[in-house]
DOTOR-645037 format. One line per 8 residues: number of its first residue (from 1); their letters; for each residue x, y, z of N, C-alpha, C. Coordinates in steps of 0.2 Angstrom, whole numbers. Atoms other than C-alpha are relative to their C-alpha. Layout:
BEGIN
NUM = a = X Y Z X Y Z X Y Z  ...
//
This chain:
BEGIN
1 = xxxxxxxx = 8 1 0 -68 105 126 -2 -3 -6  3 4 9 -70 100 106 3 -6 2  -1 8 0 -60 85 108 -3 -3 5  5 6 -5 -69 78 126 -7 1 -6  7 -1 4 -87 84 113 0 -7 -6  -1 5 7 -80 73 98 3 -9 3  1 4 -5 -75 60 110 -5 -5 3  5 3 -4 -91 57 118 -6 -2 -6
9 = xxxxxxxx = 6 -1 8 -100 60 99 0 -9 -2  -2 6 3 -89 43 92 -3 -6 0  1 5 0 -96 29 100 -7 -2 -1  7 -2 2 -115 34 98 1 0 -7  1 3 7 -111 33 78 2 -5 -2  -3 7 1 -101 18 78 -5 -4 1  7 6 -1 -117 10 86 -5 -1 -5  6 0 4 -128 16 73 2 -2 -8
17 = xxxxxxxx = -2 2 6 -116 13 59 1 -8 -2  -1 10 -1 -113 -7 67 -6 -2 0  7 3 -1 -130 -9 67 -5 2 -8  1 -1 6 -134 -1 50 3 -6 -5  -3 4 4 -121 -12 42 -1 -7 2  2 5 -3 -128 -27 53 -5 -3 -5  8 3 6 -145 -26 43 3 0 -7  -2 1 7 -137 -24 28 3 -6 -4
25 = xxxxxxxx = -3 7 -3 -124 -39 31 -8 -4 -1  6 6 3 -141 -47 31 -4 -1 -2  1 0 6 -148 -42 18 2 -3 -6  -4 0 7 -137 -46 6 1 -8 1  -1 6 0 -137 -64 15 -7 -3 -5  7 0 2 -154 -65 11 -4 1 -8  3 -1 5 -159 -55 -4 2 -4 -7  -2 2 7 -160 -62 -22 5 3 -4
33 = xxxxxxxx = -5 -4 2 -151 -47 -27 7 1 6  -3 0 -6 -136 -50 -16 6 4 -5  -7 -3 2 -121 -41 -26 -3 8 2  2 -5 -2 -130 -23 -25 0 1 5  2 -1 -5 -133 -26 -7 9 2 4  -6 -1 -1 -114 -31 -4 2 5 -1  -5 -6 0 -108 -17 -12 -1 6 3  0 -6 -6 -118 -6 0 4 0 4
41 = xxxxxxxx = -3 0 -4 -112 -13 12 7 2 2  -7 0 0 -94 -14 8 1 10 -1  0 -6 0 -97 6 3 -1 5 7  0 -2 -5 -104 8 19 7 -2 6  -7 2 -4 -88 0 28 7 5 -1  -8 -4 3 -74 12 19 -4 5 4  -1 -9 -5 -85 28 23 1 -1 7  -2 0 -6 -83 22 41 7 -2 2
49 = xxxxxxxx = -8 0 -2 -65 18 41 2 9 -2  -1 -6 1 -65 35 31 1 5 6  2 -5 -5 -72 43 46 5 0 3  -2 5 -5 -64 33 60 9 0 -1  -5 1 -1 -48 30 55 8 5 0  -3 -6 -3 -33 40 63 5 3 -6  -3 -5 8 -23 52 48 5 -4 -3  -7 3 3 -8 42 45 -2 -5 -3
57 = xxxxxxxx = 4 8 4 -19 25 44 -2 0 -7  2 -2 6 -28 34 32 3 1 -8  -6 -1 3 -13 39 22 3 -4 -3  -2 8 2 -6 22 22 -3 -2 -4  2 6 6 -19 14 14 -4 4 -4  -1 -4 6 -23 27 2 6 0 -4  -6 2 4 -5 23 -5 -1 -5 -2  1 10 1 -9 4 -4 -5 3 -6
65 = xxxxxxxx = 2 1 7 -22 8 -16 0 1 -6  -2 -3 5 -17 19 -26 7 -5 -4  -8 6 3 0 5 -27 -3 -5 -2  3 7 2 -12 -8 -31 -5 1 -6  6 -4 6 -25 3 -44 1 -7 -7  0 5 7 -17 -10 -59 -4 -5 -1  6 5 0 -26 -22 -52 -6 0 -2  7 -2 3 -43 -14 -57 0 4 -4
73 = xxxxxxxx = -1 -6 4 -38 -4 -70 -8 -2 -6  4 2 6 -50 -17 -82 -7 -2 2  8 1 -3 -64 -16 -69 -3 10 1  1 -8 -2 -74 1 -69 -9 1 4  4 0 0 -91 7 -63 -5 6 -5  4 -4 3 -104 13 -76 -3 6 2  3 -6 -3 -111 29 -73 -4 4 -3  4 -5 2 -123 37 -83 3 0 -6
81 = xxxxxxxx = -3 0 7 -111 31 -99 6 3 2  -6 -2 -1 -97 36 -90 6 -2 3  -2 6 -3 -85 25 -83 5 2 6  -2 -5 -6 -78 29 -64 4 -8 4  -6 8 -1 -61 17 -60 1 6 7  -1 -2 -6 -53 17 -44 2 6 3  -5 -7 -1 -41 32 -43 -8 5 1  7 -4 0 -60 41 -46 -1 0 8
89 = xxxxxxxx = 4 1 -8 -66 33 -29 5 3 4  -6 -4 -6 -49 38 -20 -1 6 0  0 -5 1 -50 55 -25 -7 2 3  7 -1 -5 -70 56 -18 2 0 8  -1 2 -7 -62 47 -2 0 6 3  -7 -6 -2 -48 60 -1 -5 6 5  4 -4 -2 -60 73 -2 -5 2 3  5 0 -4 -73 67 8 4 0 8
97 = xxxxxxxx = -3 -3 -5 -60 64 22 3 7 2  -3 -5 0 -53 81 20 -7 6 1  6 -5 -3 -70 90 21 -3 0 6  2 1 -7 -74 82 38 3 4 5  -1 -4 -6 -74 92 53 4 -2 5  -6 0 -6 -57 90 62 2 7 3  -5 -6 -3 -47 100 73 4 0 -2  -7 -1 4 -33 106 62 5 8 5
105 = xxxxxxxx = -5 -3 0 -19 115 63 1 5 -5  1 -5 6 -17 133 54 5 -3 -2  -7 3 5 -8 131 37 3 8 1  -7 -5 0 10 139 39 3 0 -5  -3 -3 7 16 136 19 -7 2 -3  6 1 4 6 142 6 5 1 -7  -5 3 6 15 135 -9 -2 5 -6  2 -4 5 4 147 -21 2 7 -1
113 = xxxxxxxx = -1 -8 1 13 163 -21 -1 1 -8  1 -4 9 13 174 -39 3 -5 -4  -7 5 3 31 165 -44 -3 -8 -4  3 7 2 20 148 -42 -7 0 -3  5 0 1 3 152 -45 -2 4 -8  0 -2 9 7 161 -64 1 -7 -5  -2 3 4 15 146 -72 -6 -6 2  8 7 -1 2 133 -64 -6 4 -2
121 = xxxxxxxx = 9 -4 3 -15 145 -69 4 -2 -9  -3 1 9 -3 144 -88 -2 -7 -2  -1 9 1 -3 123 -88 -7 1 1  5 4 1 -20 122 -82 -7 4 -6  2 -2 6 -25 136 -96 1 -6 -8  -3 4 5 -17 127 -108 -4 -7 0  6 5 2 -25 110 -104 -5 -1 -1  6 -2 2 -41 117 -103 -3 0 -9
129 = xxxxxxxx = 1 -2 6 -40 124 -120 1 -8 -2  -2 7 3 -33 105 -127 -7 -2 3  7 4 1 -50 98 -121 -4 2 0  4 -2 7 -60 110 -129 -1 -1 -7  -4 -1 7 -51 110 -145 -2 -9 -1  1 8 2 -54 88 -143 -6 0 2  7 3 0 -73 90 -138 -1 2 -8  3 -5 3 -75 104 -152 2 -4 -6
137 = xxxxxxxx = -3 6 8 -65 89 -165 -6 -5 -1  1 5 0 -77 77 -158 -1 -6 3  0 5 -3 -71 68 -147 -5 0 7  3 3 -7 -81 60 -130 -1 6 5  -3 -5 -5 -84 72 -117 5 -6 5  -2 5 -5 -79 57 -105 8 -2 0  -8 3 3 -62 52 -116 5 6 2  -4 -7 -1 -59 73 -114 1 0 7
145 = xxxxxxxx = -2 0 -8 -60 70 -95 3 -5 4  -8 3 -2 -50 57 -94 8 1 -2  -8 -4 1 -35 66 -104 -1 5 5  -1 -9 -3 -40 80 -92 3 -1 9  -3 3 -6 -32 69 -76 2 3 6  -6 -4 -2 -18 79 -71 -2 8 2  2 -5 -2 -27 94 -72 -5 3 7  6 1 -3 -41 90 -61 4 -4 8
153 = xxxxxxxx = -2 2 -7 -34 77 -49 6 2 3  -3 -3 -6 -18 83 -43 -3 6 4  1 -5 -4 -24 100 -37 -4 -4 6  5 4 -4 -40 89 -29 5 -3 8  -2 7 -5 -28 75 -22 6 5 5  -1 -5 -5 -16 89 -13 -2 3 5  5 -4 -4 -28 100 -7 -4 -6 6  6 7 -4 -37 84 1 8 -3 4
161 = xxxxxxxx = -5 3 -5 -21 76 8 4 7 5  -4 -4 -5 -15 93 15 -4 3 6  4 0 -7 -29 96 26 0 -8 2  0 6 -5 -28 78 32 5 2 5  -9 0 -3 -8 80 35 -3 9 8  0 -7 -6 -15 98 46 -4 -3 5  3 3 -3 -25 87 55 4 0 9  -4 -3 -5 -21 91 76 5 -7 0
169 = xxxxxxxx = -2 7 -4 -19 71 79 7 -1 -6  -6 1 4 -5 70 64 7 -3 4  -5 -1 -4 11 65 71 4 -3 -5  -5 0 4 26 65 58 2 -6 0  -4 8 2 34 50 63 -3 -6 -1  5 4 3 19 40 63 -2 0 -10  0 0 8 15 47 45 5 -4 -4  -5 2 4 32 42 39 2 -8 0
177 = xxxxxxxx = -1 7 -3 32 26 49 -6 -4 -5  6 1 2 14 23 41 1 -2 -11  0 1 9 17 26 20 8 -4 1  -8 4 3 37 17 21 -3 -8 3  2 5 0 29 2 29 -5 -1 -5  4 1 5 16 2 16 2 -3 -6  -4 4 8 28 2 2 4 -6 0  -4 6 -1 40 -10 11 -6 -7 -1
185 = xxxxxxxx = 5 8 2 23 -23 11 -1 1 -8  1 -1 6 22 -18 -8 7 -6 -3  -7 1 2 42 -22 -10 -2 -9 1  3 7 -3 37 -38 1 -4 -6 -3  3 5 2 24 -46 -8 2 1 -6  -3 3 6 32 -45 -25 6 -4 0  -4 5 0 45 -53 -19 -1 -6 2  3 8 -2 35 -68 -13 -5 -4 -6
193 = xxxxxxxx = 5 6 9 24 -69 -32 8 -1 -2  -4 4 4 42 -70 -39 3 -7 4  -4 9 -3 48 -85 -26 -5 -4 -3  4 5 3 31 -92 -31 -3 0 -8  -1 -1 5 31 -87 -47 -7 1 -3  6 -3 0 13 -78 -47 1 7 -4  -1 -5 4 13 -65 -61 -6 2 0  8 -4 1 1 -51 -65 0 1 -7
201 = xxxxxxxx = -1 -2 10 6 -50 -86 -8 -1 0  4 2 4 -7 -63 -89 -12 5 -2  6 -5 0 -24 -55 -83 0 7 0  0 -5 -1 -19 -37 -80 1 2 -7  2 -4 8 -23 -24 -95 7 4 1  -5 -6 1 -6 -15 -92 4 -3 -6  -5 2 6 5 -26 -105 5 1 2  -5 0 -1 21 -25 -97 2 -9 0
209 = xxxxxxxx = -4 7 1 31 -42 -102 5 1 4  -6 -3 -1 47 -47 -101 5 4 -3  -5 -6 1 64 -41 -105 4 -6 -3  -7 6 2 75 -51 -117 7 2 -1  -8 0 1 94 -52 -113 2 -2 -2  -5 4 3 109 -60 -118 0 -5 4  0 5 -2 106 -71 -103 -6 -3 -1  7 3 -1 87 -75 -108 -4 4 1
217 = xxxxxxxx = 6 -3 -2 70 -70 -105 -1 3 8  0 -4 -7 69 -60 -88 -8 2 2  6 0 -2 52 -59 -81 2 6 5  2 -5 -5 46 -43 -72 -7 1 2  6 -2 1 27 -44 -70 -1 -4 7  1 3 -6 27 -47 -51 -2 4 4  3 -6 -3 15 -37 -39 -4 3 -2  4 -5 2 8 -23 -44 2 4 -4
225 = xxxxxxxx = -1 -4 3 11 -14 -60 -1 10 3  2 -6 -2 5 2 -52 7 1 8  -4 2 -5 18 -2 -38 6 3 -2  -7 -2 5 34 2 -50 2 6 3  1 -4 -3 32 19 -47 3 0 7  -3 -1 -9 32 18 -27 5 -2 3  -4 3 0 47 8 -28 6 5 0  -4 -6 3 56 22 -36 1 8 4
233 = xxxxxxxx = 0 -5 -3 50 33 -23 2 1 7  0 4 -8 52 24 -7 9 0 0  -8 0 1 72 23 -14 4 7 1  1 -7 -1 71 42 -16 -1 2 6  3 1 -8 62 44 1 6 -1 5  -5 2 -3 75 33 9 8 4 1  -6 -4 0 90 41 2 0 8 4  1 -8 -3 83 61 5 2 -1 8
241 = xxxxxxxx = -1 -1 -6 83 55 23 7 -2 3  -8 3 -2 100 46 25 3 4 0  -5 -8 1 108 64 17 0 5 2  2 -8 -3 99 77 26 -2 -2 6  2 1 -8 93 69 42 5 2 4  -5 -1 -5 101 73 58 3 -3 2  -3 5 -1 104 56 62 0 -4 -4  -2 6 5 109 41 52 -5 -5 2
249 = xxxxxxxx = 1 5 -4 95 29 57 3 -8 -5  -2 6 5 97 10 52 -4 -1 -5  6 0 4 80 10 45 1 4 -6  1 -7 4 83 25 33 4 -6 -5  -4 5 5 98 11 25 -4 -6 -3  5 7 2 86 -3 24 -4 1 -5  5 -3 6 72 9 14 5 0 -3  -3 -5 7 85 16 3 2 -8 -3
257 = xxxxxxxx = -2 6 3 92 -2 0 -6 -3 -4  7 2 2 75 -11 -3 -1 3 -7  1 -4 7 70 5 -14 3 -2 -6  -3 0 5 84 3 -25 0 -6 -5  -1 7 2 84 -15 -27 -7 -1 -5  6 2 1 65 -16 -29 -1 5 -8  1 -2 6 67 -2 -45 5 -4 -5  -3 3 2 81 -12 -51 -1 -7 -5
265 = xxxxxxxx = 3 6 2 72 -28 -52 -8 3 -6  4 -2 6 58 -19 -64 3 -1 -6  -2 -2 7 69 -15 -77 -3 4 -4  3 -4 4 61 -2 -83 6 8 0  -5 -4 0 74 10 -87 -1 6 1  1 -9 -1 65 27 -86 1 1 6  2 -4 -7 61 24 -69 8 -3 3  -8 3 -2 81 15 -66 3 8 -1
273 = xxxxxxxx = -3 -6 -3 88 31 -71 -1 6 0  4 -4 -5 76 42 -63 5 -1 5  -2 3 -6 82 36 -48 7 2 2  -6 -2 1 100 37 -52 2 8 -5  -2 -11 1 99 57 -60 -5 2 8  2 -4 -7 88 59 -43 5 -1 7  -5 2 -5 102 50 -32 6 8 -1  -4 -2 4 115 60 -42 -3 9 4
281 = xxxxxxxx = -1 -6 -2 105 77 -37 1 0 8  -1 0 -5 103 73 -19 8 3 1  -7 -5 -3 122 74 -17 3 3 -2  -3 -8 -3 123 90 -24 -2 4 4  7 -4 -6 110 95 -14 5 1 7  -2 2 -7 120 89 1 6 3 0  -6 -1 0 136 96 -4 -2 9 1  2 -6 -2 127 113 -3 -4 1 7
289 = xxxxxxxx = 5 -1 -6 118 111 13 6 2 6  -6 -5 -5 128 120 28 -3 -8 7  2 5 -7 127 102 42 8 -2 3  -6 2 -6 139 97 55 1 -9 -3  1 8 3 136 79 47 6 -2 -6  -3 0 7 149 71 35 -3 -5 -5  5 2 3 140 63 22 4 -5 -1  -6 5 3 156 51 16 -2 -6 8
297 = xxxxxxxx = 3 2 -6 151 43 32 -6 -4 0  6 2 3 134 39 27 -2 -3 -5  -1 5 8 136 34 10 5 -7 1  -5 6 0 150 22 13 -3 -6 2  2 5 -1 141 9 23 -7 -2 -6  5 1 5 127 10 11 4 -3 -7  -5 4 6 141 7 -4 1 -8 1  -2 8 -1 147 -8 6 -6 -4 -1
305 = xxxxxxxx = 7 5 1 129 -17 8 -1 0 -7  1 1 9 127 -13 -11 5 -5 -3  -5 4 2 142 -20 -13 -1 -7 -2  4 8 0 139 -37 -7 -6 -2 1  8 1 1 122 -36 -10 2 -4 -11  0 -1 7 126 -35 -29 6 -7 -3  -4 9 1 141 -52 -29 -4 -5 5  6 6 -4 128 -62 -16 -5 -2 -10
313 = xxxxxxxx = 4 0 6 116 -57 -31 3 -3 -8  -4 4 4 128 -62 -46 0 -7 0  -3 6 -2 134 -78 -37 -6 -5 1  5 2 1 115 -84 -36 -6 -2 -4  2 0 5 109 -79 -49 2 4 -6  -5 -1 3 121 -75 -62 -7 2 -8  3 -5 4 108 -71 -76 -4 6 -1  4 -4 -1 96 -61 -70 6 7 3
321 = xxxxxxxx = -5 -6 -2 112 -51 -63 2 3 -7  -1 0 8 118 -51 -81 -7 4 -4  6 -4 5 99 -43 -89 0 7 4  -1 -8 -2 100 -29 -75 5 5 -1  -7 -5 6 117 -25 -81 -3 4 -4  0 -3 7 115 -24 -95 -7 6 -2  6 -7 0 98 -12 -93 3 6 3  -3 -6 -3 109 -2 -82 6 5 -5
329 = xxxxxxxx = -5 -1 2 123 -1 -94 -2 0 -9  3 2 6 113 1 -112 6 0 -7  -7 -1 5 129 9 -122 7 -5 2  -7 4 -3 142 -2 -111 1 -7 -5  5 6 -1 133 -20 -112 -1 -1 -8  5 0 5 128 -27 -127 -5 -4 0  8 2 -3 110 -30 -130 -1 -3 -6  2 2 5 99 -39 -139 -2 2 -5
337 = xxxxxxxx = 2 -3 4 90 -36 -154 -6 2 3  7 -4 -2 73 -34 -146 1 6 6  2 -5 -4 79 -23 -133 3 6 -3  -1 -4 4 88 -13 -145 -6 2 -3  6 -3 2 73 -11 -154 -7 1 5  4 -2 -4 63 -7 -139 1 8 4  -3 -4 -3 74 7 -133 -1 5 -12  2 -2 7 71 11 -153 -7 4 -1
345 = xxxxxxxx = 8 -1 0 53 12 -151 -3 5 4  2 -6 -3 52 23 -138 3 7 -2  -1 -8 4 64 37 -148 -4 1 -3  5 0 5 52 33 -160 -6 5 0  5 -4 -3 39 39 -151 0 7 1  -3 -4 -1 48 53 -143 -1 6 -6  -2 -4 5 52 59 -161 -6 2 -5  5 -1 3 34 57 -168 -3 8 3
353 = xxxxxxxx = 2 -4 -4 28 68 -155 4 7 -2  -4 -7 3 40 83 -159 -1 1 -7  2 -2 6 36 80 -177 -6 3 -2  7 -3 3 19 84 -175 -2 7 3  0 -6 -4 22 99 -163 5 4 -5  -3 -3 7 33 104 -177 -4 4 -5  3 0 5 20 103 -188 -8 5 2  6 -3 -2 6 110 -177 4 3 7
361 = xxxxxxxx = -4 -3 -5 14 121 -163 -2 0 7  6 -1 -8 0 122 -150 -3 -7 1  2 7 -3 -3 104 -150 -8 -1 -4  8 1 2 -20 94 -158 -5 1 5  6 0 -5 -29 96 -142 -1 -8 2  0 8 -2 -34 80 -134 -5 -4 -4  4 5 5 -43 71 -150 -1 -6 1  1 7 -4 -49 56 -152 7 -4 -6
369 = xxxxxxxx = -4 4 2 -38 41 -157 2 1 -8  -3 0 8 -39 40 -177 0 10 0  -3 -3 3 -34 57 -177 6 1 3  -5 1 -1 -20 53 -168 6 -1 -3  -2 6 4 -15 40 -179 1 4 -9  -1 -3 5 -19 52 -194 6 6 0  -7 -5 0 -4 65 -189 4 -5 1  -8 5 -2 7 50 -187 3 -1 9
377 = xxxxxxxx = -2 0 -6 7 50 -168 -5 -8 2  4 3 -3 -2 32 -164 -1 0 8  3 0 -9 -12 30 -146 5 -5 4  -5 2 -6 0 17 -141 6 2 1  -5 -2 -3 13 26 -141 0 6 5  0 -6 -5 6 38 -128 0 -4 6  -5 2 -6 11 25 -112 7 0 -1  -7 2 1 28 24 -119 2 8 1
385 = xxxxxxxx = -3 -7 1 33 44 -120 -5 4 2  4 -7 -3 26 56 -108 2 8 -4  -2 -4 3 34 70 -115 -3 -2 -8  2 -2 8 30 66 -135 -9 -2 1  7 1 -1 12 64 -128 -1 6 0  0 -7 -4 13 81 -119 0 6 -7  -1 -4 8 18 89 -138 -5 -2 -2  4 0 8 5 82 -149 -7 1 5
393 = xxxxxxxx = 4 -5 -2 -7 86 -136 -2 9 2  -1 -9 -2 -3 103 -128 4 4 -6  -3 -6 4 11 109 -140 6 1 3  -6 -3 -2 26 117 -137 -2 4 6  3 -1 -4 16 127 -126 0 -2 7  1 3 -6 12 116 -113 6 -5 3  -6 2 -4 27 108 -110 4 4 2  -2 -3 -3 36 124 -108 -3 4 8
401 = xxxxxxxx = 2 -1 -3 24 129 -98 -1 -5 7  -1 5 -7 25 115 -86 5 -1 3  -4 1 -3 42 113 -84 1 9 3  -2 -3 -6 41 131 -78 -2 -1 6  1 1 -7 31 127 -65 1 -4 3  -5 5 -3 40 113 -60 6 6 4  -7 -3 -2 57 125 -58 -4 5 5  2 -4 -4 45 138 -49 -2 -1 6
409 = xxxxxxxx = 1 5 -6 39 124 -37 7 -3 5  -6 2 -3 56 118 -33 2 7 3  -4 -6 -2 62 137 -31 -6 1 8  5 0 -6 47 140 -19 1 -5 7  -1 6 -7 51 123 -8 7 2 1  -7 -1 -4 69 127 -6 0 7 3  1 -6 -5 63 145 2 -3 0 6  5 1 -8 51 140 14 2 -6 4
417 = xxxxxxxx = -2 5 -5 54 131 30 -2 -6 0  4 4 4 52 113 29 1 -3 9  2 2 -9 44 101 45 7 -6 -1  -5 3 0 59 91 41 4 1 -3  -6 -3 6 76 95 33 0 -5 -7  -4 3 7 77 80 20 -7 0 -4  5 -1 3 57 85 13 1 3 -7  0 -7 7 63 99 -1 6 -5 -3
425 = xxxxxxxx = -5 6 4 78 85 -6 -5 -3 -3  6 4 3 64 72 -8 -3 3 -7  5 -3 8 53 85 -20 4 1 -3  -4 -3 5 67 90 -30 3 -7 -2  -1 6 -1 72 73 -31 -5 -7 -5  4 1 4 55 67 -37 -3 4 -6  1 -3 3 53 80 -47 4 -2 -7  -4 4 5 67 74 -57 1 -6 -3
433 = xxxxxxxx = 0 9 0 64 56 -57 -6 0 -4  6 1 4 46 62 -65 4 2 -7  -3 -4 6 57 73 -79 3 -6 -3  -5 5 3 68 57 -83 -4 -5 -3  4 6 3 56 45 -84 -5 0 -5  5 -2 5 46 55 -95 3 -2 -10  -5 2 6 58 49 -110 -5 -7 -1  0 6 2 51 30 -109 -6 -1 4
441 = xxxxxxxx = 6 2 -7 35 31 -95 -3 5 0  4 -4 2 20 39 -95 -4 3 6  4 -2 -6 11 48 -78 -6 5 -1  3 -7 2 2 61 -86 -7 -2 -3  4 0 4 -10 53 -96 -2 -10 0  0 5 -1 -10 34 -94 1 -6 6  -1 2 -6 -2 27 -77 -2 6 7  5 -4 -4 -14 41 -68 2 0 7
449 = xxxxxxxx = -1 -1 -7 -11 33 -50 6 2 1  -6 -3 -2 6 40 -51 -2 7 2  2 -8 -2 -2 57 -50 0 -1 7  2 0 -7 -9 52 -33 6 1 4  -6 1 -4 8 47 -27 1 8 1  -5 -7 2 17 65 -34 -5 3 6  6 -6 -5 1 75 -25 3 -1 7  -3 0 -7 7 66 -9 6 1 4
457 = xxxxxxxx = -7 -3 -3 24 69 -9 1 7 0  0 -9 -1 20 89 -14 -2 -2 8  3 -2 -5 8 89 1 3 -2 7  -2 -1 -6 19 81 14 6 5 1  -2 -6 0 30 94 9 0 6 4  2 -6 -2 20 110 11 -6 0 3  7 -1 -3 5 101 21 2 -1 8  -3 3 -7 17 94 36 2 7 4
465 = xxx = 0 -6 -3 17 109 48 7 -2 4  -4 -2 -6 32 114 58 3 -2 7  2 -1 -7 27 113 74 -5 -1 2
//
């Protein structure tokens, strides 16, 4: 009976919304002020996709934008002296979709028992205190609720994607079909700015250049800097499925290829051996899983396509094969002098940060810039080194405190049943791909849309029901 009622409700609001947006539409042809009017408009067009559009869709292109955030990172909306960028509007979506009166499905995990629920109230104590401690220095309320990211949006952006994910209409393969083609069109169009040779260096505020080898300048700045990230997860993703699914599909080798290649081609090495300490866990993961499957089986053809994936790739283009080496291989290979001294800069970093938690145990709290700079920790080095940010903010405190609840999160997903076997590979998998790349790349306090990502791989976790 609810669903013929919401049914018959649909096409009476759609009339009133296409006709709402009609006058608006011609308004906006019309008015003097025609930007204001547009932007109703186009405000009014999302919340009705919001509405309207089925769980998975919706899923998908919350990825999409959260993989495209870089693009507007240098555009924001003013707000009363505040300033409200994308990931802000996404996480209102989230939560607006997620408040809306569906027929859900009861939740069957509940990810917050004691074990999980003690070390996550510690981290979000602990950040709390850090941006008191940085108003109480000083600093901005605004600047303090921008360091305050992590603490505020993932809880939000889980809770909000796991009531979608319980949604009745959900259907697994759809979802999954939905977010890997998303990334795969991510993978896709940056493969088509490097054929055309459309870069996003120039205008985008992120600064990611290139990479200088021994064969030359190597260009990375193709697509979407916020995309790198989803590259690295899509490959993860891929794999988890390839090792723990019950069948081998072809699809699963294509992701997992793609993935690899696509974080390959960044060069960005935190998220390179992310990727490969997360490979790495998977099959031990697999060697302890009880399956009738032999996994020597599954891997091997994927070796061979790598194989001659990787002399095709040499034999075409033999220096860009020669800069990914030698990224892969940093102690092997020999490097240049800037890239030596870029993997310099970030121990640099690394090492500042420990100095200053050395020196202050509990962390400066989240200050403003020149007091950064006065403990020896400058602001630019907090995209380079998530961990030596995490110190000089939280302290020693907060990093132990978060990497407990990481191990208590992981220990929690490997007891509860999962809507599919290769989900709890995945988290443990991304979990350790975030711990890697915490060395040289920043999630926590600077590259923000990767948080959305992480919230959505927890929540198809422990939001995908069973049955």
């Amino acid at each position: 009976m609810k669903r013929t009622a919401s049914i018959s409700v649909r096409p009476d609001l759609l009339s009133v919304v296409g006709v709402f947006a009609a006058v608006l539409l011609a308004l906006s042809l019309a008015s003097p002020a025609q930007t204001t009017v547009v932007i109703v408009f186009c405000a009014c067009l999302v919340l009705g996709l919001v509405f309207w559009l089925p769980p998975h869709l919706f899923l998908g292109g919350t990825l999409a934008v959260l993989a495209s955030s870089s693009a507007f990172e240098q555009h924001f909306i003013s707000v009363g002296g505040s300033k409200v960028y994308t990931l802000d509007l996404v996480i209102a979506l989230i939560l607006l979709r997620a408040a809306l009166p569906r027929e859900r499905r009861p939740t069957q995990l509940r990810v917050f028992d004691s074990s999980v629920a003690i070390p996550v109230a510690l981290v979000a104590v602990i950040m709390f205190i850090a941006g008191l401690r940085g108003s109480l220095a000083g600093n901005t309320l605004g600047a303090v609720a921008r360091l305050e990211t992590p603490l505020v949006y993932v809880p939000l952006a889980y809770w909000g994607f796991t009531r979608i994910l319980g949604e009745v209409a959900v259907s697994i393969p759809r979802v999954v079909r939905a977010l890997v083609v998303t990334s795969l069109a991510f993978v896709g169009y940056a493969a088509v700015a490097r054929l055309t040779h459309h870069r996003f260096g120039a205008p985008s505020g992120s600064g990611i250049g290139g990479v200088e080898t021994t064969a030359g300048l190597l260009r990375r700045d193709y697509g979407f800097f916020s995309a790198f990230q989803l590259y690295a997860l899509l490959a993860l993703g891929g794999l988890s499925y390839l090792f723990f699914s019950r069948r081998a599909a072809l699809s699963a080798y294509l992701v997992s290829g793609v993935g690899v290649a696509a974080t390959l081609l960044t060069l960005v090495r935190g998220l390179i051996f992310g990727v490969a300490a997360g490979t790495l866990w998977l099959l031990l993961l697999s060697r302890r899983t009880r399956r009738p499957v032999k996994l020597g089986w599954r891997i091997l053809p994927l070796v061979a396509v790598g194989a001659v994936a990787a002399i095709l790739f040499a034999t075409f283009s033999p220096a860009a094969a020669r800069g990914v080496t030698e990224r892969l291989l940093p102690g092997v290979l020999t490097q240049t002098s800037l890239a030596d001294a870029n993997t310099e800069y970030r121990i640099k970093a690394l090492q500042a940060g420990e100095h200053v938690a050395w020196n202050a145990p509990f962390g400066l709290g989240f200050v403003q810039p020149q007091a950064l700079d006065s403990a020896g920790y400058p602001p630019i080095y907090i995209p380079h080194s998530q961990w030596g940010s995490l110190l000089v903010f939280t302290g020693w405190p907060g990093v132990i405190a978060l990497g407990w609840a990481g191990l208590a999160l992981l220990r929690r997903s490997a007891r509860l049943p999962a809507a599919v076997p290769w989900l709890h590979p995945f988290v443990a998998a991304t979990v350790l791909l975030v711990v890697v790349q915490g060395s040289g790349w920043d999630v926590l306090f600077s590259q923000t849309w990767s948080l959305g990502m992480i919230a959505l791989v927890l929540a198809l976790r422990f939001g995908l029901r069973t049955s």
